[in-house]
N, C-alpha and C positions, 0 to 999 in steps of 0.2 A: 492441322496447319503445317506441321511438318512434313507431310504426303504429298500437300498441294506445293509446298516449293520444290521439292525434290520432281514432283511429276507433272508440274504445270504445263512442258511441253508438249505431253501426252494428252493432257485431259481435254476432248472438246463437248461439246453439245450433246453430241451423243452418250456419251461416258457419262457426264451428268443428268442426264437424262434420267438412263438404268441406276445410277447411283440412289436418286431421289426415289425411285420405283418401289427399289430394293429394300431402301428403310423406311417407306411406308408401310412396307409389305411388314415390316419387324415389327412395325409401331400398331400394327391392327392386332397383329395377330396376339403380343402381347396385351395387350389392353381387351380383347376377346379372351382370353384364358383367364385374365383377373375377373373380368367385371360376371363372367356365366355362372360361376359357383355363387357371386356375391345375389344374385337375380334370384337366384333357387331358395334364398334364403328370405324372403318377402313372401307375404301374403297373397297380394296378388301378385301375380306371376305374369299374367297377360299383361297387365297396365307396364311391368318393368318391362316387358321384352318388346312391345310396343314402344315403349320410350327409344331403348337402344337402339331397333333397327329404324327409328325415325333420326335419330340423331346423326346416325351414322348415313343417314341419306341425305340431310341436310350439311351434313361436312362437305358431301360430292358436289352437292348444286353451288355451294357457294365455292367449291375451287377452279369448279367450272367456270366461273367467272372471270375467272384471273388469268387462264390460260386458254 
């Protein structure tokens, strides 16, 4: 909040744009480093990693939505 008043002259469309990109980009990659070791630890293996890369596919379609 502090950034945004000091730099709200600066900040347009674009900047938030890459901004939102950026901390997706933090927010996958974190939550891919948790959840992999946690996958490895299940029996079935296929069923967990199946689940993830479906879920992670339905996060897309549904933000697709909205943008």
């Amino acid at each position: 909040m502090i950034a945004f008043i000091f730099f709200r002259n600066y900040i347009n469309q674009g900047i938030m744009a890459f901004l939102y990109a950026f901390i997706a980009g933090i927010m996958l990659q974190i939550s891919v480093y948790e959840l992999f070791p946690i996958i490895k630890q299940y029996k079935k293996k296929k069923h967990a990693l199946i689940s993830f890369f479906l879920g992670i596919i339905i996060i897309l379609i549904s933000h697709s939505f909205f943008f």
